[in-house]
C-alpha positions in Angstrom: 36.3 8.0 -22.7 33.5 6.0 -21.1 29.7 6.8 -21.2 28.3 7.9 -17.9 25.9 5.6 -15.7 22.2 5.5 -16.9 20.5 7.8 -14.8 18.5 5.0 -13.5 21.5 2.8 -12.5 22.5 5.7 -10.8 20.0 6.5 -9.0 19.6 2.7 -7.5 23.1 2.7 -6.8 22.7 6.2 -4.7 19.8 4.2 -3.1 21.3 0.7 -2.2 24.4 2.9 -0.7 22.4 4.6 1.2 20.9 1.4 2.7 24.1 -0.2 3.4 25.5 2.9 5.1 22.6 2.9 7.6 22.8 -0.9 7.7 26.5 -0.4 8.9 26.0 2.6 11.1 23.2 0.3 12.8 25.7 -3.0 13.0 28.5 -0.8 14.8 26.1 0.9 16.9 24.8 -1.8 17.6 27.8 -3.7 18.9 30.1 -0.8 20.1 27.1 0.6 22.3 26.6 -2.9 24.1 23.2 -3.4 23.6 21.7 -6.4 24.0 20.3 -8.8 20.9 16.8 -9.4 23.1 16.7 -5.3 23.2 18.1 -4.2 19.2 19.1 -6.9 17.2 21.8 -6.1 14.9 21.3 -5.9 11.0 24.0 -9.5 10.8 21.6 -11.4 13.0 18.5 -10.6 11.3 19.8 -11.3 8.2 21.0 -14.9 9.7 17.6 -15.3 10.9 16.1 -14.6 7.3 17.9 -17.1 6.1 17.4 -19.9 8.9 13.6 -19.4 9.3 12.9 -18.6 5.3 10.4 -21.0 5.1 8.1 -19.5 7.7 9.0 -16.2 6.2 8.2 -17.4 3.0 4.5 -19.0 3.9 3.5 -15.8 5.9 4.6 -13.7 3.3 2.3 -15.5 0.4 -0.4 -15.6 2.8 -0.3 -11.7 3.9 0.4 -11.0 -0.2 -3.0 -12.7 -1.1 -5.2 -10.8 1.7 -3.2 -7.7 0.7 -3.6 -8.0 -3.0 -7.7 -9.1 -2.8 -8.3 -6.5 -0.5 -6.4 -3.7 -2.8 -8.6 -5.6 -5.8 -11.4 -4.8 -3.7 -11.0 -1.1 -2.9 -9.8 -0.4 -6.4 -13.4 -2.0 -8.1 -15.3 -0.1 -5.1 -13.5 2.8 -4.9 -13.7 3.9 -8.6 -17.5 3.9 -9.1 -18.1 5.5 -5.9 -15.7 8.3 -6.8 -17.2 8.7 -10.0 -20.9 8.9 -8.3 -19.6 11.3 -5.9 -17.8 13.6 -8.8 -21.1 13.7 -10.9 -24.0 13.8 -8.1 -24.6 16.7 -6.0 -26.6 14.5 -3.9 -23.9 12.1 -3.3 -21.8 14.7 -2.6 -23.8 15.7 0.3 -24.7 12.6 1.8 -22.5 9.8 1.0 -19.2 11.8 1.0 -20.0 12.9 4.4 -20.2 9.0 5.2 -16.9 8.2 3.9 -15.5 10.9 6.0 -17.1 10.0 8.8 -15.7 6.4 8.0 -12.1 7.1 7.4 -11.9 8.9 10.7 -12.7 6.0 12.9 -9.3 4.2 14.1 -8.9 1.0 11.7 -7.7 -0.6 14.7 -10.3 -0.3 16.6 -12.6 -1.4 14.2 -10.7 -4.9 13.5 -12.1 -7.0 16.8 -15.5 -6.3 16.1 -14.6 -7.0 11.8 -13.3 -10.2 13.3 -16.4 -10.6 15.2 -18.3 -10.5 12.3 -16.2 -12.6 9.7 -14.4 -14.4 11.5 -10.7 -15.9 12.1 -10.2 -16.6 8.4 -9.5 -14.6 4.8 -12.3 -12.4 5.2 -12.0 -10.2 8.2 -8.1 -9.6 6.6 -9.4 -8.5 3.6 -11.7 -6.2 5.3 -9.0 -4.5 6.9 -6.8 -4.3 3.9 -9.5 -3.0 2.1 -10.8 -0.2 4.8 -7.5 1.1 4.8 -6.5 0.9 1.0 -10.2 2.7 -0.1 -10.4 6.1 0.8 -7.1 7.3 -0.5 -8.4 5.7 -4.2 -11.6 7.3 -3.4 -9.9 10.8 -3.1 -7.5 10.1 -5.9 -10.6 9.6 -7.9 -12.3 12.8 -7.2 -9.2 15.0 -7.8 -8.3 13.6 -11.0 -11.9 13.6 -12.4 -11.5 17.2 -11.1 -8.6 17.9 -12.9 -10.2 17.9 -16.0 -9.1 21.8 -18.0 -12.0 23.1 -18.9 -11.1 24.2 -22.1 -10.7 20.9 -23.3 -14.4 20.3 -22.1 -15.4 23.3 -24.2 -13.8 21.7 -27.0 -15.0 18.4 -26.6 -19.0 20.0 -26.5 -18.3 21.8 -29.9 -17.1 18.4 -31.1 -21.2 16.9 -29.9 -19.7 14.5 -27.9 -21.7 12.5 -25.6 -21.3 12.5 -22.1 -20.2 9.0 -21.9 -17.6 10.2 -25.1 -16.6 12.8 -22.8 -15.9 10.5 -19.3 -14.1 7.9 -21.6 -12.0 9.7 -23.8 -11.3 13.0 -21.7 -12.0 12.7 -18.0 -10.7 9.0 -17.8 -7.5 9.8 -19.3 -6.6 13.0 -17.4 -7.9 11.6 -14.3 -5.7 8.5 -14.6 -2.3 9.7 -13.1 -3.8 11.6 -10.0 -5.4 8.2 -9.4 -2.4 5.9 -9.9 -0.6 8.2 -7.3 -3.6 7.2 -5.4 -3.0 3.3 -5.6 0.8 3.9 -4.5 -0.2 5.5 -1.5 -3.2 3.0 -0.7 -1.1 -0.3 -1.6 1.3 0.2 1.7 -2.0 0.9 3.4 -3.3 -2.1 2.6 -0.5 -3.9 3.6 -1.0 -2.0 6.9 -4.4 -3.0 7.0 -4.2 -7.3 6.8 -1.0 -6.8 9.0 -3.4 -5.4 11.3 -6.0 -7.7 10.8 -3.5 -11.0 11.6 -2.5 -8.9 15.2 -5.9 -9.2 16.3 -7.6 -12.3 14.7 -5.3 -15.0 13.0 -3.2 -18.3 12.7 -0.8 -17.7 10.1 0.2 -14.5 8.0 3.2 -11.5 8.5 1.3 -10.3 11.6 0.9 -13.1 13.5 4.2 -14.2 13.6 5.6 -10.7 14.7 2.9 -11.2 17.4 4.2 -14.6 18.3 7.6 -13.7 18.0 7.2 -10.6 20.2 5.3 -12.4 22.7 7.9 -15.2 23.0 10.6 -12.8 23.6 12.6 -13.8 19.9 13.3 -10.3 18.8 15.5 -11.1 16.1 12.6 -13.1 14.5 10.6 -10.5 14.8 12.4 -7.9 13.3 13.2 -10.5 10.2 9.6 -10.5 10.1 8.9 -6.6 10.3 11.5 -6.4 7.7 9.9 -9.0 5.7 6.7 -6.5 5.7 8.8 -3.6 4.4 10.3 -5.5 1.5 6.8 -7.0 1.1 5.5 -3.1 0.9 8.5 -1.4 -1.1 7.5 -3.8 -3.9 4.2 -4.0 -4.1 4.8 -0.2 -4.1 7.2 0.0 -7.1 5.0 -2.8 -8.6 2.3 -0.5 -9.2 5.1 2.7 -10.3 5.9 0.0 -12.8 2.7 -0.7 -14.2 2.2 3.0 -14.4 4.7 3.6 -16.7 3.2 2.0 -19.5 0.5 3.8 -19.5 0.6 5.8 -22.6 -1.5 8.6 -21.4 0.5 9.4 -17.9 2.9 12.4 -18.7 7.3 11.8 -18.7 
């Protein structure tokens, strides 16, 4: 009697049907509804369209994956301190959590001419916007895990005489860790967001701009090829960092 699946290889199997029935029920619809390719261009189309303009695909894609992945870089190195300062300071926490409120709850998108104003047509402004968008959620995924910490286990660590820097290190560090690597899977799509934004308003190359193009031009399949080339492009970046996270020791299976 044969062994059952993996539960793994079970579950992507579950997944990629899933995909394949809605990629069907999409075709059909598609083509027994009579709509036209320049209005919903059918999954077969796009697919032929991947193929036959993979080399633009292919050189927006590495350029939207380096503003994506500098600007998560970015957020991840600015985010961590200032969630840190904002855990431990009262003073912080009154003033410059305020600030990041107030910051998050200006539209991105309304923010990106002027960001292109200021930096220009190039890498920069793109990494701003991948940043902006990726930050706060690694700022909040901080906080709560540093939060987290049982307070029983800080008790125990003061009647060891740790040190505070003993403490952060070996106690709030570790417990804080998966809250924030939950974080960085919710901010990495967002910073794909972000530089995708960026390239709509101010660019030459990238993801965005050529769904901009395309749309402007009137080649829909291109630009759905395109807007499913951003997907992909965010579903592994996404998994990329549940990946990572698994070999962390510390992070609870």
């Amino acid at each position: 009697m044969s062994a059952a699946a993996p539960r793994p290889t079970r579950d992507l199997a579950v997944t990629i049907l899933f995909f394949a029935a809605l990629a069907l029920a999409w075709e059909f619809g598609v083509r027994w509804s009579g709509v036209k390719s320049y209005l919903l261009a059918p999954p077969s189309a796009i697919l032929a369209e991947l193929w036959r303009s993979r080399a633009v695909l292919l050189d927006g894609t590495l350029k939207t994956l380096t503003e994506v992945f500098w600007g998560f870089v970015i957020a991840v190195a600015a985010g961590i301190p200032i969630a840190a300062l904002v855990f431990f300071s009262a003073t912080a926490k009154r003033t410059v959590y305020p600030l990041l409120v107030a910051l998050q709850s200006i539209p991105k998108i309304g923010l990106a001419p002027i960001i292109v104003v200021w930096l220009g047509y190039g890498l920069a402004s793109k990494l701003m916007m991948a940043f902006l968008f990726a930050f706060f959620p690694i700022v909040i995924a901080g906080m709560g895990g540093l939060a987290s910490t049982p307070a029983h286990l800080e008790e125990h660590f003061r009647a060891l005489r740790a040190t505070p820097w003993q403490t952060f290190w070996r106690l709030r560090v570790p417990v804080a860790l998966p809250a924030f690597l939950d974080g960085c899977k919710v901010a990495m799509p967002l910073a794909v967001i972000g530089a995708v934004v960026g390239e709509f308003v101010g660019s030459n190359d990238g993801l965005g701009n050529l769904i901009l193009t395309a749309s402007g031009s009137g080649n829909t399949t291109l630009t759905f090829a395109a807007l499913l080339t951003v997907t992909v492009l965010s579903l592994i970046l996404f998994y990329g960092v549940d990946y990572w996270e698994r070999f962390i020791w510390w992070r609870a299976t």
